[in-house]
C-alpha positions as CSV (number, residue, x, y, z in Angstrom):
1,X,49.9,15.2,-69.6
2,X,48.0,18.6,-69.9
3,X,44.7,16.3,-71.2
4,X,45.2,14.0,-68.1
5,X,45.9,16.7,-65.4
6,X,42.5,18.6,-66.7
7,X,40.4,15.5,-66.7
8,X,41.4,14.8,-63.2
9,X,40.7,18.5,-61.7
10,X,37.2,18.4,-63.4
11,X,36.6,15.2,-61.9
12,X,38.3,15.9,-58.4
13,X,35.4,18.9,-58.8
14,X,32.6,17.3,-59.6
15,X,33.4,14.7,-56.5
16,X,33.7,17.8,-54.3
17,X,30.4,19.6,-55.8
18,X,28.5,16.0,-55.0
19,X,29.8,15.4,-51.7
20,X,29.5,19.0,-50.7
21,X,25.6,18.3,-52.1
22,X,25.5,15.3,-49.7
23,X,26.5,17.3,-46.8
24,X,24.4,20.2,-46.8
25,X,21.5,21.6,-49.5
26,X,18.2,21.0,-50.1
27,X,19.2,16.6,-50.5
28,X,19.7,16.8,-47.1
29,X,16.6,18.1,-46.1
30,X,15.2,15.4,-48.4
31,X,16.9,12.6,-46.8
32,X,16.0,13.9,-42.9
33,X,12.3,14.2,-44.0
34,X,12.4,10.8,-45.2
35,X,13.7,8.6,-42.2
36,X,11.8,11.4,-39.6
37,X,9.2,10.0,-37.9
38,X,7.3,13.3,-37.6
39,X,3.9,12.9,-39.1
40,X,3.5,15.3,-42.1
41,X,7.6,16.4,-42.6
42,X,8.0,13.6,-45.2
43,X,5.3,15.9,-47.8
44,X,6.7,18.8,-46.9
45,X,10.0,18.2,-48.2
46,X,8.6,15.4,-50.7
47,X,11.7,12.7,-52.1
48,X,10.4,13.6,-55.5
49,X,8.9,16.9,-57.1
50,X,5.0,17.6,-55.9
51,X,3.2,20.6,-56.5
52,X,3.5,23.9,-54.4
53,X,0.1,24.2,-53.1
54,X,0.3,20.7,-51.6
55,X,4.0,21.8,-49.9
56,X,2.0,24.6,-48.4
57,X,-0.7,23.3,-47.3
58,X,1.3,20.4,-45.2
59,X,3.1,23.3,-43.6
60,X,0.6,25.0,-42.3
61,X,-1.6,21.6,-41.1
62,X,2.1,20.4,-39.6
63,X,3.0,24.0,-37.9
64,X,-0.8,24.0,-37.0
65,X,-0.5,21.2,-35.1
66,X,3.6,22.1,-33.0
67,X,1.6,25.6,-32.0
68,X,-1.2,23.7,-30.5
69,X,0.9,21.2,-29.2
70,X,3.3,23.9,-27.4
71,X,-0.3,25.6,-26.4
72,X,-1.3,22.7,-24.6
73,X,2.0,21.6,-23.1
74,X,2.3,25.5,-22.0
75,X,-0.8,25.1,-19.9
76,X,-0.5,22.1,-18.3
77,X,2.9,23.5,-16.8
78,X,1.0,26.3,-15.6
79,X,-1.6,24.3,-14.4
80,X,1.6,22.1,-12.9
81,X,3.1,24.9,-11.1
82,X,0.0,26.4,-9.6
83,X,0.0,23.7,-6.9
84,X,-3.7,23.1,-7.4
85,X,-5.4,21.6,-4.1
86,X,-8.9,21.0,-3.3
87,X,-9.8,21.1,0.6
88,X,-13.1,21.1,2.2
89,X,-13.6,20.5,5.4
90,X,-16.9,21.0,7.2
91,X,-17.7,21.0,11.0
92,X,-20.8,19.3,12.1
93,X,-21.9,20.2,16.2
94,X,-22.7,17.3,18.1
95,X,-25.1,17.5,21.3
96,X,-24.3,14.1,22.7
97,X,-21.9,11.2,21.4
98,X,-22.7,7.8,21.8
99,X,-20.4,6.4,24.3
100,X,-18.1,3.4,22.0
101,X,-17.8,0.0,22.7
102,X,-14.3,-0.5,23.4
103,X,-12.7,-3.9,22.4
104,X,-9.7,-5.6,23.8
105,X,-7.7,-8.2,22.4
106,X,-5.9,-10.3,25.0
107,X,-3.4,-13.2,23.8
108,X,-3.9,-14.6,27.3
109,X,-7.1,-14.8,27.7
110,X,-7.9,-16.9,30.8
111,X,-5.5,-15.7,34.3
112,X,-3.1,-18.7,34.9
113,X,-2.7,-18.1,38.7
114,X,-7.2,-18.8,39.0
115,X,-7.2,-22.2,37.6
116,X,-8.5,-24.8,39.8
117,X,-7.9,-28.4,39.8
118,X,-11.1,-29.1,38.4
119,X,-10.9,-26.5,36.1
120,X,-7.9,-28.0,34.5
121,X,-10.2,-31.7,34.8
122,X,-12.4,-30.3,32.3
123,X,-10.6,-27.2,30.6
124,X,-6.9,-28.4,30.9
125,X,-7.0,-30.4,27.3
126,X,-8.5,-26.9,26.0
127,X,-6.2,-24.5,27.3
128,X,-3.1,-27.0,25.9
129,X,-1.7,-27.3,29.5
130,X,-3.0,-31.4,29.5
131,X,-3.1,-33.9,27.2
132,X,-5.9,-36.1,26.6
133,X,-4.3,-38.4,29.3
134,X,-4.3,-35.2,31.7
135,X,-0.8,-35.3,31.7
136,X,1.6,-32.2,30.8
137,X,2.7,-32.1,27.5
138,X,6.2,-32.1,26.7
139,X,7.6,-30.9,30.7
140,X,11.0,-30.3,29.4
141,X,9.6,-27.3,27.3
142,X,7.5,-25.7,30.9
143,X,9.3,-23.1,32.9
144,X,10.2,-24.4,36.3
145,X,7.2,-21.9,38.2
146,X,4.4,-23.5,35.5
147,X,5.1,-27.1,35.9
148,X,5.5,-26.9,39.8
149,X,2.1,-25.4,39.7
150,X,0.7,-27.9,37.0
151,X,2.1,-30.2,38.9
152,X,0.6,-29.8,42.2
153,X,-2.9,-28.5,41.0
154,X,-2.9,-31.7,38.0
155,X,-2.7,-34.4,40.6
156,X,-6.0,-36.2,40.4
157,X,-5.4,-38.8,42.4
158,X,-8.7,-39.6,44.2
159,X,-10.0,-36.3,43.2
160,X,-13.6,-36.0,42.5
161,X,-14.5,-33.8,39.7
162,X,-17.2,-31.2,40.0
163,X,-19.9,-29.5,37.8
164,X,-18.4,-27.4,35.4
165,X,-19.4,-24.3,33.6
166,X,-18.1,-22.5,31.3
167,X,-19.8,-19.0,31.7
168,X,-18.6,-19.3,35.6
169,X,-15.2,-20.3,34.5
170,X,-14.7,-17.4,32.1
171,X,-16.3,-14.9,34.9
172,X,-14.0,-16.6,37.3
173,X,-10.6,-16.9,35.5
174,X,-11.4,-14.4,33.1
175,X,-9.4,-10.6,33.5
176,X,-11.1,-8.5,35.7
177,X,-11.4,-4.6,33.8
178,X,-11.0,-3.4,37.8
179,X,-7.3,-4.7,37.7
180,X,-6.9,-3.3,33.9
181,X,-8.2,0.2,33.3
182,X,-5.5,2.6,34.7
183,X,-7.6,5.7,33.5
184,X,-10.7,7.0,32.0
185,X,-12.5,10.3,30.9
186,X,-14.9,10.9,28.4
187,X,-16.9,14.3,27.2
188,X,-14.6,15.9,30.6
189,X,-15.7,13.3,33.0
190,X,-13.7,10.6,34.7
191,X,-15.5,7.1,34.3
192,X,-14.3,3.5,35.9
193,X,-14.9,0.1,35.4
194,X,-18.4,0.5,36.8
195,X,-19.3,2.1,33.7
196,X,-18.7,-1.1,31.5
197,X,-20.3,-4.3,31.8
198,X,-18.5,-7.5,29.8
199,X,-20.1,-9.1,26.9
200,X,-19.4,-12.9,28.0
201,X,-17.5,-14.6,24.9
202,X,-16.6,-12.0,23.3
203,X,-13.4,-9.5,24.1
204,X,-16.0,-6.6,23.8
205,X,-16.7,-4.2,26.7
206,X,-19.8,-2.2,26.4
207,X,-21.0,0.9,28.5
């Protein structure tokens, strides 16, 4: 019993000593070094037995290389929270400015309440208020105010049909700056309509 009750307190011992070994000392140390992924750790705390020089010299090329690390990421959050900004701004004197052209972009391009009979002859197919046949398209889609007026200027029965242009049709039917510009002023002086003329064509007014 007494042979027994010693043989199980040295081993109950030695399983203590090795798992107190597991948990801390210099095999854990070995074990961390091993599965880190830090570059250099794994020599400095080597699995088996290297020389001391080559221990040393791994700690100072690995601590070398954290201080310049922390150097660097030190100054770029300096650099961070200085709010750098770069502004230059430069002011040039001008004598006289060129007077812009000024474009306008009209969905409705053509004033419906102008259009002559023979301007829907020849234009009406164009504009997609007639057909080919010089009939309305689809009535039943027209408010009530378009097709009485398509109706009573589209009635060419024994209507002769006159020289068309375009560039007088455009001119004609075309919106009138007068009736658009509200207000002007350029440089400190009030300009109209008279100061423009209209590029024909083209949605462009130039002075």
């Amino acid at each position: 019993m007494e042979l027994k009750d010693s043989c199980a307190s040295e081993g109950s011992h030695e399983t203590e000593s090795a798992g107190t070994g597991n948990l801390s000392g210099p095999f854990s140390w070995h074990l961390f070094a091993q599965r880190s992924t830090l570059h250099g750790l794994r020599y400095v705390f080597p699995h088996r037995r290297s020389s001391a020089l080559r221990r040393v010299l791994w700690s100072a090329a690995l601590l070398a290389c954290l201080g310049l690390l922390a150097l660097e990421g030190a100054e770029r959050v300096a650099h961070f929270l200085s709010y750098p900004h770069v502004a230059s701004v430069g002011a040039v004197p001008a004598t006289s400015l060129v007077f812009p052209a000024v474009t306008v972009c009209n969905l409705n391009a053509y004033r419906f309440t102008r259009l002559t009979r023979n301007d829907l002859y020849h234009a009406g197919e164009l504009l997609a208020l007639l057909d080919v046949h010089l009939h309305v398209p689809e009535p039943q889609l027209a408010e009530p105010h378009v097709l009485d007026f398509l109706a009573e200027r589209a009635n060419f029965s024994g209507f002769r049909p006159k020289p068309f242009s375009m560039r007088e049709f455009t001119e004609r039917v075309g919106h009138d700056l007068h009736e658009m510009m509200l207000y002007c002023r350029y440089e400190g002086q009030e300009c109209s309509h008279r100061d423009f003329k209209t590029s024909l064509f083209k949605d462009v007014t130039e002075p």
